[in-house]
N, C-alpha and C positions, 0 to 999 in steps of 0.2 A: 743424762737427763738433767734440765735445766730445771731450780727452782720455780714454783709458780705462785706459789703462794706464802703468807705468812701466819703461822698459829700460835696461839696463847693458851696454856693451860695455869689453872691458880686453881689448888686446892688448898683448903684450911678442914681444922678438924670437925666447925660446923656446917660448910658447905664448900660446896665443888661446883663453879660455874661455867658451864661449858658454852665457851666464845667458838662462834665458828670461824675456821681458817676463814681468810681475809685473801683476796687476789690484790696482787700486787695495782693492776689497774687499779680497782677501788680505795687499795689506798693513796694512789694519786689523787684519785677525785675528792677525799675526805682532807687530804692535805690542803690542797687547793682554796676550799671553802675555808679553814680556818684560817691560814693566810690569808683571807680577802675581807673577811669578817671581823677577825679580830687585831685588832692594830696589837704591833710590837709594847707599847706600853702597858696595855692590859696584857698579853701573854708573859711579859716581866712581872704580874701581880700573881701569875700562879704560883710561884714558890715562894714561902716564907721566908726570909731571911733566917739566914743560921749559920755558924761557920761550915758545916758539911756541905751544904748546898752553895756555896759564896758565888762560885764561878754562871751557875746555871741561871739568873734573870741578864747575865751577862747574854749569854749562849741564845734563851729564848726571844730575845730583844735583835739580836745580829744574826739570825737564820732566816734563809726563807724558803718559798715553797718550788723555788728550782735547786736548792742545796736537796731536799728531801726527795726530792725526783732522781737528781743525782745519784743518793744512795740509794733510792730502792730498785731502778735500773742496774747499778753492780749487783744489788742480792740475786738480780734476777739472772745473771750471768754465772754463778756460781752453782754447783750443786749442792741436794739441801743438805744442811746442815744446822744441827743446836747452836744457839746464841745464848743463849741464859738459862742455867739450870741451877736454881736456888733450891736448896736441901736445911732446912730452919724449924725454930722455933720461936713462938713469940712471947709477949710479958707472962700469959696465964700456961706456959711450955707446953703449947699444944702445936702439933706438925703441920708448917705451912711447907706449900711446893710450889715455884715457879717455875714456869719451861715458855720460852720462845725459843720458836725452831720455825724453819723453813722445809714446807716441802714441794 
């Protein structure tokens, strides 16, 4: 069974917002638009500089929206599988969770 789609879950301890799974087509289509919309110089302005971040207005400045087609065509080959399962706390130590996963 091939992946089809991609989902987000993020809960914190004052709320849980539930994103619905996302097909892979749409998000070509979403990619698309930002790529056509937003010049590479403004999507270098979303991260603030910082040494953690150094490499990333590099990265958002020199991708584009056939690199992201790219990759979401491989997830789409793969069976689903978790990509991101963050298990935390934050300043006031109350339990956040992230999960991307494909299914």
């Amino acid at each position: 069974m091939k992946a089809k789609k991609l989902k987000i879950h993020v809960k914190t301890a004052k709320f849980s917002f539930p994103i619905p799974a996302l097909r892979f087509s749409t998000l070509k289509w979403i990619s698309k638009l930002v790529f056509k919309y937003c010049p590479s110089k403004m999507r270098a302005g979303w991260i603030t500089p910082s040494s953690e971040y150094s490499n990333m207005d590099t990265i958002l400045q020199n991708i584009s929206s056939k690199d992201i087609k790219r990759i979401i065509e491989h997830l789409e080959q793969e069976e689903p599988f978790e990509m991101v399962n963050i298990d935390t706390y934050d300043e006031n130590q109350e339990k956040v969770v992230v999960k991307i996963y494909t299914v």
